[in-house]
Each structure stands twice: as C-alpha cells, then as structure tokens.
C-alpha positions in Angstrom: 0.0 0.0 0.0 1.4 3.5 -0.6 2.5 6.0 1.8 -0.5 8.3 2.7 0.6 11.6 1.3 1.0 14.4 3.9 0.0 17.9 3.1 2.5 19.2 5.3 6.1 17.9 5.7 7.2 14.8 7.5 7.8 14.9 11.2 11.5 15.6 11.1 11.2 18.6 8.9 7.8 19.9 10.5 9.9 19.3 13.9 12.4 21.1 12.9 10.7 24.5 11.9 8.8 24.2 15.3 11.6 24.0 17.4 13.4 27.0 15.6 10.9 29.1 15.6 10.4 28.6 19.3 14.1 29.4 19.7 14.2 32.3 17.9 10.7 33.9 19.5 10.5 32.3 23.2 13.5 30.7 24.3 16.2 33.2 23.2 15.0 36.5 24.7 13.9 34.6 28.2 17.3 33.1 28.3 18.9 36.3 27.7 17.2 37.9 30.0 17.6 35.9 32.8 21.6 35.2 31.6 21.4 39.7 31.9 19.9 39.3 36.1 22.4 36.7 36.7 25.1 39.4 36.7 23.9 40.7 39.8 25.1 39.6 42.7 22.5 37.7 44.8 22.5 41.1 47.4 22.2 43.0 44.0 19.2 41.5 43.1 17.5 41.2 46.0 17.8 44.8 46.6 16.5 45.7 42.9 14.0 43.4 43.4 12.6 43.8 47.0 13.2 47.8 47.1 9.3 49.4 48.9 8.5 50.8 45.2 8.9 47.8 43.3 7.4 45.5 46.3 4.5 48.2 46.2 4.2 47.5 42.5 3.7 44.0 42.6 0.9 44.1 45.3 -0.8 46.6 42.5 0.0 44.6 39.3 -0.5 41.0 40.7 -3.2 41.7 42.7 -5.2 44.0 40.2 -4.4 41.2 37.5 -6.0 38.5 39.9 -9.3 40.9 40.6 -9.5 41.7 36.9 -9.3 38.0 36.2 -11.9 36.9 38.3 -14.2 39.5 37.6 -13.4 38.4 33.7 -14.0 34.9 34.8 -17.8 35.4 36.1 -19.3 38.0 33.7 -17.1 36.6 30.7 -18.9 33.2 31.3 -22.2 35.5 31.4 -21.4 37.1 28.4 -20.5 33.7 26.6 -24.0 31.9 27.9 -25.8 35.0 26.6 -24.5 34.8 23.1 -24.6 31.0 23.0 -27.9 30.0 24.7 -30.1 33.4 23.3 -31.8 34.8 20.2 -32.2 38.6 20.6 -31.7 41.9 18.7 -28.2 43.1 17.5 -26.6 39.7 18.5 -24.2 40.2 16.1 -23.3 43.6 17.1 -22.7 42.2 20.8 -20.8 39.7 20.0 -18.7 41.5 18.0 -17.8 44.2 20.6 -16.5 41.8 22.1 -13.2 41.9 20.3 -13.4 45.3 20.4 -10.4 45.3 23.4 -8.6 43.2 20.6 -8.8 45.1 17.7 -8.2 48.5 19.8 -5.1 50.8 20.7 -4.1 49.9 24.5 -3.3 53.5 24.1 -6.4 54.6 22.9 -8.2 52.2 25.3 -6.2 54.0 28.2 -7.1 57.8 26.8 -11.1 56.4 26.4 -11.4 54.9 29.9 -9.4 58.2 31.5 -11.8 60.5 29.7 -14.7 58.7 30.9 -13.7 58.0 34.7 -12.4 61.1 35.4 -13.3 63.5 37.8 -15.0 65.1 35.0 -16.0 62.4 32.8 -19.5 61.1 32.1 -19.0 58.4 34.6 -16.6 59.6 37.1 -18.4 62.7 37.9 -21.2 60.6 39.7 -18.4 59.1 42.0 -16.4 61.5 42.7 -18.6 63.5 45.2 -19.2 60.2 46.8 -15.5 60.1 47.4 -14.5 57.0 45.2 -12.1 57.8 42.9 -12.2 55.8 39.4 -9.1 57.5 37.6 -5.6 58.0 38.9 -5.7 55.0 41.1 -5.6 51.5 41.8 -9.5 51.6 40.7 -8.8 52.3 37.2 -5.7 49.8 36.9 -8.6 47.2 37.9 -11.1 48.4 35.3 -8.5 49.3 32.8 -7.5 45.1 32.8 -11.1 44.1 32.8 -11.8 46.1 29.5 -8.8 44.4 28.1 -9.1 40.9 29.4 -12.9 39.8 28.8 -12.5 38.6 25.5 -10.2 35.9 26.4 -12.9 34.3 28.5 -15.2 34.9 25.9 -14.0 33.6 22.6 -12.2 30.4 25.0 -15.7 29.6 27.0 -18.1 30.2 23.7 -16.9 27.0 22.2 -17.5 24.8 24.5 -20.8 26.0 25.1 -21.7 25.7 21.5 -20.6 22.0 21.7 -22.4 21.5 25.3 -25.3 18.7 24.8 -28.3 20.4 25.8 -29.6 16.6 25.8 -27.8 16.3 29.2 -29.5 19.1 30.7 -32.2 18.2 29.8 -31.8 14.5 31.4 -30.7 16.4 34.6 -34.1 18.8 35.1 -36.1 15.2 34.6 -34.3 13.7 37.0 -35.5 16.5 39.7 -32.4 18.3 39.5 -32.9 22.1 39.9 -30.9 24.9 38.0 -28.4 25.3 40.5 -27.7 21.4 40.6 -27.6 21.0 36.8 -25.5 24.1 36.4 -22.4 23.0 39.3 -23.2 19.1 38.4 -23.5 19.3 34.8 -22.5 22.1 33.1 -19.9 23.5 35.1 -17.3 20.4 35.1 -17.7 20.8 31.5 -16.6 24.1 31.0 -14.1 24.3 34.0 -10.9 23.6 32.0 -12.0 26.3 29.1 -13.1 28.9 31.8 -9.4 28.4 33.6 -7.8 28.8 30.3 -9.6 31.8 29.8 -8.5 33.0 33.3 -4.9 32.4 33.1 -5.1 34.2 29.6 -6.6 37.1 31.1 -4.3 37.0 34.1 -1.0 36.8 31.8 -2.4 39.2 29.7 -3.2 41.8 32.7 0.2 41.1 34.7 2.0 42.4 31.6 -0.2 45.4 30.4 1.4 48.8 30.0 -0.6 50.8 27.4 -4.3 51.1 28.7 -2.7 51.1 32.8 -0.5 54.0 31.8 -3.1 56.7 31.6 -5.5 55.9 33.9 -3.5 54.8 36.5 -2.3 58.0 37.7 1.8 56.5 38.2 1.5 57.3 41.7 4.8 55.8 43.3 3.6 53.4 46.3 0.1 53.6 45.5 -0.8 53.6 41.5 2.8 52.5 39.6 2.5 49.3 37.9 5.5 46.7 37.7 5.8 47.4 34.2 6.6 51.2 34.7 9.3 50.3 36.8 10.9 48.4 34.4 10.8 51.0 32.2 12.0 53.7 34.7 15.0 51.4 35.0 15.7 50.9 31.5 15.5 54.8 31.1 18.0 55.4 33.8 20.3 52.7 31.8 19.9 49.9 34.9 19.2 47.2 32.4 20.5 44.6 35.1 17.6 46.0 37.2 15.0 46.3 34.7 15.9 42.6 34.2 16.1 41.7 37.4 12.1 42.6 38.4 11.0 41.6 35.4 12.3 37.8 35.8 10.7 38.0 38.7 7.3 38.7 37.4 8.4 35.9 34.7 8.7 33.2 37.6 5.5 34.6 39.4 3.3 34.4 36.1 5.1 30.9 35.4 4.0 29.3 38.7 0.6 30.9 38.1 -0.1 29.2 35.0 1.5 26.0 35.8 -0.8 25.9 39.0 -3.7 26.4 36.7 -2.6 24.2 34.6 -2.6 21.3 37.4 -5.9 22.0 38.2 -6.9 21.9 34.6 -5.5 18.1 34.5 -6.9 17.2 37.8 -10.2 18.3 36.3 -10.5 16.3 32.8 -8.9 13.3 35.6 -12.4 13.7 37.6 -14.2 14.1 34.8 -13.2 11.1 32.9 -13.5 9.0 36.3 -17.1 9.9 36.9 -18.0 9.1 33.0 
C-alpha cells in the first residue's frame, strides 16, 4: 500500500521549523534575560527586586491582574452563555464588541477609559462627590484590565458551550435536579478547563499590560505605579541589570501561576473522565 501523502512535511522537517521558531521567539529573549539578572550579585538583586517601590508594584499589578481576572471569569462566562444559549436583537453587534479590546489601541483604550472616569468624565463625575475615585488610582488599573481581558474568556468559554449537549440538561431537570444542581453538576465540570484557560489568559495578559494602565493609573509611586513602569524607569535610567532583574521575577510569578492552573486543569478532565 502506498504511503498516505502528507499535506505538510514529514515529522522531522515539520519538527524542525517548530523548534526554531520557538528558539528564535520564546526561548532566546527569556534566556537572555535571565543570563542579563544573573550578573547581579545575589545582594544586587535582591535589593533591585525587594526595594518598597517595586514591592509596592507587585501588590498593584498582581493583585489588580488576579481581581481583573476573576471579575473576567464570572461576567465573561455571562457574556459567553448570553451569546450561546439566546436569540435577541443586535446579536451580532454584541458579539462582535467583544473583540473590540482586541482590535483596539491599549493606548487609545487607556485615553477612552481616562476620559470617561475622570473627575470630570460622564461616569466619574457621579463618583467622585461620593469620594470614590475611578481614575488615577488603583481603581482604574482594575477596570483598565477588565476592559482588556474579557474577551479571552469569551472567545475560549463560547466553544464549549456551543458544543455542550443540551440533551444532558435536559436529562438532569427530569431527573428532579434544579438549575443550580444542573448548572455545578453538569455544566460546570464541562466548561471548567476552558473557563481556567480563559482565566490564566486574562491574568498573563493583565500582569504584563502597559498601554491602557499608563493613563489611567495616575503612576502614583507606592500607591498607583504598575511593575511594568518600573521596568521602564530602570531601562531609562540605563539599569538594564535591574530592569531585568524585576522583570524575571514577574516571569517566575506568572510561570507558577499558569503551571498551577494548569494542574488544576489536569486534575479536572482526571475527575471528569473518572465519573464518566
């Protein structure tokens, strides 16, 4: 019998390409940059990295990623059930506003959301007398990241809801199962390994955002400077050992983020293919 022909080259070949073009783009510029922060000294680095700025800028950036996230998480699973599950008016116009974030500027996005939460923008005026400020501080980091990390949770959720057996449902709610049971028994293990994907995307994408942060945030040291602003201060003042130096730290931190995720994401398809 002949050899099946392949429409793309053989294994070696295909291998190959993959694994140079991994080099060039991945591997490369992280090695180099953590080859650049080992020529600190370990006292070096700790001081670059643990200095009260930069420690102040990781509690912001981290911890606005993870609030952005999980706020993504829940109304991005919303979103996705909404535009899978429902017939209404301007569907289409929805559901492509959703890659609005994607297709926009972070710079614009940034200038957009300042304008609007502003002491004197359309939104921000209604908060500011009631003493919560939106723009120019860690408030507007947090919505600045939700604008630009729902989609991820969309577009990766959507799928899998599309391709969700309604049948099973269905079997559920004649079995006496109520909404809430179908939803955590049913349909929830289902999409839990899409909806964690969708987190850690948002996450990774958050932890490293720069353009839409930058104007809203206000760049207050110790209370609204983002990590990557102090990379770029370094870089500016020539400390490229520094600037490398924090950011293989955020490296490791979003590393053991989404290899944690990633766990549970095995652990769950483990349970789920036990139970079936």
């Amino acid at each position: 019998m002949a050899a099946s022909r392949r429409v793309l080259p053989g294994f070696n070949l295909t291998l190959g390409y993959t694994l140079f073009y991994l080099s060039v783009i991945v591997l490369i510029p992280l090695t180099a940059l953590i080859f650049k922060t080992l020529s600190l000294t370990w006292d070096q680095f700790m001081g670059a990295v643990s200095a009260p700025r930069v420690m102040a800028s990781y509690r912001l950036t981290f911890g606005a990623s993870l609030i952005a996230a999980c706020v993504n998480a829940v109304f991005g699973l919303l979103i996705a059930w909404v535009l899978v599950r429902y017939t209404f008016p301007a569907k289409k116009i929805v559901d492509a506003l959703v890659d609005l974030p994607f297709a926009l500027p972070t710079a614009v996005a940034g200038i957009a959301l300042t304008a609007l939460l502003a002491g004197n923008g359309w939104v921000g005026q209604y908060f500011e007398p009631l003493g919560i400020k939106l723009a120019f501080s860690p408030n507007g980091v947090v919505i600045a990241l939700i604008f630009i990390g729902l989609p991820f949770v969309v577009r990766t959720v959507q799928p899998v809801l599309e391709d969700l057996e309604k049948e099973l449902e269905e079997a559920a709610a004649c079995l006496g199962a109520s909404r809430l049971q179908t939803f955590i028994k049913v349909i929830f293990p289902a999409i839990f390994p899409a909806l964690s994907t969708g987190f850690a995307m948002a996450f990774a994408r958050a932890v490293g955002e720069y353009g839409s942060v930058i104007f809203i945030a206000g760049n207050m040291p110790m209370v609204s400077e983002i990590t990557p602003l102090i990379i770029i201060g370094k870089l500016e003042q020539y400390d490229y050992a520094g600037a490398t130096a924090v950011a293989t730290v955020m490296l490791v931190i979003s590393f053991v983020m989404l290899l944690v995720i990633n766990a549970l994401q095995g652990w769950q398809r483990k349970q789920t293919g036990a139970a079936q």
